[in-house]
C-alpha positions as CSV (number, residue, x, y, z in Angstrom):
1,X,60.4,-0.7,-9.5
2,X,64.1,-0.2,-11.0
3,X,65.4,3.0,-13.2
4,X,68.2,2.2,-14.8
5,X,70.4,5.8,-15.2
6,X,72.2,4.7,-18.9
7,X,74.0,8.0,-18.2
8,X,78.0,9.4,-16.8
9,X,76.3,12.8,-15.4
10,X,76.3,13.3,-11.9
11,X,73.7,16.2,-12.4
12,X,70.9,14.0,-13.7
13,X,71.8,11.0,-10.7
14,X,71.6,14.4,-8.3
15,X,68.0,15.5,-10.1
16,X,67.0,11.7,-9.6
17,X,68.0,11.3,-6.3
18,X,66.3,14.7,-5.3
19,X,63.0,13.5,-6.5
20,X,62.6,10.1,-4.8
21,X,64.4,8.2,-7.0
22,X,67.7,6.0,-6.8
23,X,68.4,5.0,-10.3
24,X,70.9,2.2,-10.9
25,X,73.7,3.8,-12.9
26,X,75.0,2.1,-16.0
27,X,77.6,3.9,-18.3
28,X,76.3,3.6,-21.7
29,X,79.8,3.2,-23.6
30,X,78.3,5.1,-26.6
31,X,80.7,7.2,-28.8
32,X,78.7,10.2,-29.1
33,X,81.1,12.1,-32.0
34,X,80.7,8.8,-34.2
35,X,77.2,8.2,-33.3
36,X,76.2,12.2,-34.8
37,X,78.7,11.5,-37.8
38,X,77.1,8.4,-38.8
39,X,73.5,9.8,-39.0
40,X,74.1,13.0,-40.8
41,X,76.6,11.3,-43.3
42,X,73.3,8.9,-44.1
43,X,71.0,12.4,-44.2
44,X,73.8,14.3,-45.9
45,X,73.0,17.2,-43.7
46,X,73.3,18.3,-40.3
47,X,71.0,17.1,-37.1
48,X,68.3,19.3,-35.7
49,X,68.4,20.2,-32.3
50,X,65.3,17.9,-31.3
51,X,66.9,15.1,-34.2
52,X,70.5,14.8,-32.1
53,X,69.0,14.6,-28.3
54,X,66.6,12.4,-29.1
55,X,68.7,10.1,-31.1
56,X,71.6,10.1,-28.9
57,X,69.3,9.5,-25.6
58,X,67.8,6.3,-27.9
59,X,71.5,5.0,-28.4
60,X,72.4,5.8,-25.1
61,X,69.3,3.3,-23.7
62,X,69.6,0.8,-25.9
63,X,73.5,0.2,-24.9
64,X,72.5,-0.7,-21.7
65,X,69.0,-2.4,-22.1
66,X,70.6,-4.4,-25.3
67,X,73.8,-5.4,-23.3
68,X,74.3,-8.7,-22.6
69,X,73.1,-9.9,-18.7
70,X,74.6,-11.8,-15.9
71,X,73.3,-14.5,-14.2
72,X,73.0,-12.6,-10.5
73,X,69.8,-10.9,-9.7
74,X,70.3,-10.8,-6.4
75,X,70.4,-7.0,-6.4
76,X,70.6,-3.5,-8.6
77,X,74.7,-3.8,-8.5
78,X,77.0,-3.8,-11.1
79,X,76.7,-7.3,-13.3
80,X,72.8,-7.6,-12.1
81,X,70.6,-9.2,-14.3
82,X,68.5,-5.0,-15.5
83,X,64.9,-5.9,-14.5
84,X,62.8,-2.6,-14.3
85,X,63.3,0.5,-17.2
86,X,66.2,2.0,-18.7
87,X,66.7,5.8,-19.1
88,X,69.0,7.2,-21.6
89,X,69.4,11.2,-22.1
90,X,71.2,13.7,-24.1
91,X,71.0,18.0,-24.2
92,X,72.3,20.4,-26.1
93,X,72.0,24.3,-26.2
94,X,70.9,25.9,-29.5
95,X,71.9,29.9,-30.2
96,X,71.1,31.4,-33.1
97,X,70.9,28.2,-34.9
98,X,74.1,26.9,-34.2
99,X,74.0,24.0,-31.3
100,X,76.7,23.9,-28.3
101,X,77.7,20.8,-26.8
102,X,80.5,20.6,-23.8
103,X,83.0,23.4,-24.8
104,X,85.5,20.9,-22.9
105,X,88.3,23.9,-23.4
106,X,88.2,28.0,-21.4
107,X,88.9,29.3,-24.5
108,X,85.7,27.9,-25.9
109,X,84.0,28.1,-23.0
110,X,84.9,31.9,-23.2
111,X,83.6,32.6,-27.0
112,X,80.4,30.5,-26.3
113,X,79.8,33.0,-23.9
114,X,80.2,36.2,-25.6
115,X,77.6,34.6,-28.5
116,X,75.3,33.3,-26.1
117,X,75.3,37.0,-24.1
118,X,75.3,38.7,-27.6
119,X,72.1,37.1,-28.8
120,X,70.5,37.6,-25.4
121,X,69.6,33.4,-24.6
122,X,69.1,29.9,-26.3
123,X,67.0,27.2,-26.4
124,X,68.0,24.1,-24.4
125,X,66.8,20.9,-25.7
126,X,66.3,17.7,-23.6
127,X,66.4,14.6,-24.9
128,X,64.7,11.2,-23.3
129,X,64.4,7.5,-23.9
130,X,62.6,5.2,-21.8
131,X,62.9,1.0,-22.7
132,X,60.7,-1.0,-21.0
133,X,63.5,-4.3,-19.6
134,X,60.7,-5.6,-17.3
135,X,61.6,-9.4,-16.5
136,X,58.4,-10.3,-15.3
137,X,55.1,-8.9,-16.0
138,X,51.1,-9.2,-14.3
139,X,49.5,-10.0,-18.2
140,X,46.4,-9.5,-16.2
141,X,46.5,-6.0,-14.9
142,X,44.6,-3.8,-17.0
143,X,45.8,-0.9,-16.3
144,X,46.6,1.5,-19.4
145,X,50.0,1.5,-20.5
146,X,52.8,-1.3,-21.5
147,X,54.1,0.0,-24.9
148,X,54.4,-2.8,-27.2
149,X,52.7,-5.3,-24.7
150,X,49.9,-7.7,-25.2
151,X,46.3,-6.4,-24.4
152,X,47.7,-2.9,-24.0
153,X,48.6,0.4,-26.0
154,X,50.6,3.6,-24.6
155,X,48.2,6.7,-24.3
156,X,51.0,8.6,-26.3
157,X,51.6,8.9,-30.4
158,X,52.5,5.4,-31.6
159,X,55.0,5.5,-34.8
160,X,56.8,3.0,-36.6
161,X,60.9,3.5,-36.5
162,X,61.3,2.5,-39.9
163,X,59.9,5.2,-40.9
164,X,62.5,7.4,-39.8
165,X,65.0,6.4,-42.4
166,X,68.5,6.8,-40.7
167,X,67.4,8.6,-37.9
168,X,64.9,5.8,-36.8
169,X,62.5,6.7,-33.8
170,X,64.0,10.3,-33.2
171,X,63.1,11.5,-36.6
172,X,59.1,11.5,-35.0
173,X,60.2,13.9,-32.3
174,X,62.3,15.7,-35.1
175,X,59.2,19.1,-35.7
176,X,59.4,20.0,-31.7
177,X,59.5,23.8,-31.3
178,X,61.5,25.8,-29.3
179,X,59.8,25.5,-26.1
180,X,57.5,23.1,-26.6
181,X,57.6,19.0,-26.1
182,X,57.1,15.9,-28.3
183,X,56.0,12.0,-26.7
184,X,56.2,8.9,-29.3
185,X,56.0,5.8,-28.7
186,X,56.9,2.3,-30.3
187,X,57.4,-0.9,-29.2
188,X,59.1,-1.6,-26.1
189,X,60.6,2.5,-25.9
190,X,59.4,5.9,-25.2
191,X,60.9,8.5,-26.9
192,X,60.6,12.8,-25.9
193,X,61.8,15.7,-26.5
194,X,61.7,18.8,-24.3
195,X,62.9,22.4,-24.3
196,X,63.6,25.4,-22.2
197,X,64.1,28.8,-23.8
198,X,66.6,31.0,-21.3
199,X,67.2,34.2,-21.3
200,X,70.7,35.7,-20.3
201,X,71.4,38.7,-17.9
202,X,71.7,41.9,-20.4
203,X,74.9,43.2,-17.9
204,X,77.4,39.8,-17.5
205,X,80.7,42.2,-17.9
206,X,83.8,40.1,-19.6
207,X,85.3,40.1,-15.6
208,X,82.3,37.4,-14.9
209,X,82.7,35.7,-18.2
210,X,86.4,34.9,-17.1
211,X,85.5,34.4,-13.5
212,X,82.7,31.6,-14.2
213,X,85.2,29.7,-16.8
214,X,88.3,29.9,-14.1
215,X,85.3,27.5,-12.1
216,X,85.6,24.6,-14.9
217,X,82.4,24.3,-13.8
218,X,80.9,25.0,-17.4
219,X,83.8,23.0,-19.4
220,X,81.6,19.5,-19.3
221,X,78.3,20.9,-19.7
222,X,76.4,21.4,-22.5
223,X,76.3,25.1,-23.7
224,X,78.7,25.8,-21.3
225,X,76.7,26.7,-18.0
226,X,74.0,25.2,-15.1
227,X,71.6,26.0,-13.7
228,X,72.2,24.1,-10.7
229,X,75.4,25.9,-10.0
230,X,77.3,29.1,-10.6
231,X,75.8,30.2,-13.5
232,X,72.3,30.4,-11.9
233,X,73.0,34.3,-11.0
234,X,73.1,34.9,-14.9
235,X,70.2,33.3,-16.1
236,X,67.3,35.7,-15.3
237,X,64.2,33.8,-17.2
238,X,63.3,30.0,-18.3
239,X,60.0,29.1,-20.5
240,X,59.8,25.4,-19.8
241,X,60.9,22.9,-17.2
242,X,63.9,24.0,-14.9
243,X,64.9,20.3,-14.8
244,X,65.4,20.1,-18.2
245,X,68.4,22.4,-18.5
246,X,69.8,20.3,-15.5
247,X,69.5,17.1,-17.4
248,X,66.6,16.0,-18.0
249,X,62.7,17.0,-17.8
250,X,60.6,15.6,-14.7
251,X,57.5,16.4,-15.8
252,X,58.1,15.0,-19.0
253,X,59.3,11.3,-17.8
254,X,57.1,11.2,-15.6
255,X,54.8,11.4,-18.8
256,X,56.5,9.2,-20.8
257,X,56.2,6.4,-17.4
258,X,52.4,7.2,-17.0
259,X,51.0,7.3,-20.3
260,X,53.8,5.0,-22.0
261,X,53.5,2.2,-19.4
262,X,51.0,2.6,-16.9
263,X,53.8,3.4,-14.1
264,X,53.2,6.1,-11.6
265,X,55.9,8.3,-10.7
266,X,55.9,7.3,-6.7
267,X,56.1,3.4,-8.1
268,X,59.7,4.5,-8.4
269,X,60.2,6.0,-5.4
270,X,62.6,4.7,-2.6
271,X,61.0,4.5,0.4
């Protein structure tokens, strides 16, 4: 069984590839500036933390599951017909109410800091879309699972995209709290939300501020730090899923695999 990685991170390949899994990696293409801009000029407000991960992670799966295929399916290379399920994911780090995305620049690495050491932590939320690209499929195998398919219904809260005005199947996961999780489900797609609430060390001086930027590691990560790297000396608590303020949630796509389609999590595993 094929995952299809519709991501550019390394960190959630690495996560992947830790747990069993070697995911197929597809760059998704999307523009994520227009994507956000297009949305909250239709709600004429701003996205929720929950609203922009999850509909970013949608767009970001259904630009490689809706692509167009070639005719080689002799293996998982680039140009392969996709025959398995497509994974698309976004994050961003909330402080105060105000979300953080890559700071890209020191300087704004630097000043995310201060805020983010001044209010004490942040929630990180993690979003996830799974789209079922299955060529073939057993029509007699009853077990549960196969969102959207014939004879079956995913164990998970079925909605209706439509009725998420601009913001389609994200608006469902939209009332996720701060630390907690959201699974909906329509059609061919599973759609989540998780969240990690960190805590920052109370002591960081300015010295280790500077000396974590000079890194670059926390330039192209969003709110400006990992927890797989450097920055793991400075985060002294995590409600939730550790994986989740890597890249994406384990537990939680292993859920959305289960309960959405009927897939266990070692079905993926390369043996």
């Amino acid at each position: 069984m094929r995952l299809y990685l519709a991501s550019t991170s390394p960190a959630r390949r690495a996560l992947l590839a830790q747990s069993g899994i070697e995911p197929v990696h597809v760059a998704p293409g999307v523009d994520e500036d227009a994507a956000v801009a297009a949305v909250a000029s239709a709600l004429g407000r701003d996205l929720t933390g929950p609203e922009l991960v999850a509909m970013l992670a949608i767009e970001k799966a259904a630009a490689v599951a809706d692509a167009p295929l070639a005719d080689d399916a002799a293996a998982p290379a680039a140009g392969a017909p996709i025959d398995g399920f497509v994974f698309g994911g976004d994050s961003a780090f909330e402080v105060d109410g105000v979300l953080y995305g890559k700071p890209h620049d020191p300087a704004v690495a630097r000043d995310r800091w201060r805020q983010m050491l001044a209010a004490g932590g942040g929630t990180l939320w993690s979003g996830h879309c799974v789209i079922d690209r299955r060529r073939a499929l057993d029509t007699t195998d009853d077990r549960p699972g196969g969102a959207g398919r014939a004879r079956t219904a995913p164990p998970v809260r079925t909605v209706d995209a439509s009725g998420g005005g601009p913001l389609g199947l994200a608006g469902s996961v939209a009332d996720v709290a701060p630390g907690g999780s959201g699974l909906v489900a329509d059609g061919d797609r599973v759609v989540a939300v998780d969240s990690a609430v960190l805590t920052f060390a109370e002591d960081m001086s300015p010295e280790e501020i500077d000396a974590y930027v000079a890194t670059g590691e926390p330039l192209e990560v969003a709110g400006a730090f990992t927890i797989d790297g450097r920055a793991a000396a400075y985060i002294t608590r995590i409600d939730g899923a550790p994986s989740a303020v890597v890249g994406l949630s384990l537990p939680v796509l292993r859920s959305m695999l289960l309960r959405g389609f009927g897939i266990a999590w070692h079905d993926l595993w390369a043996l």
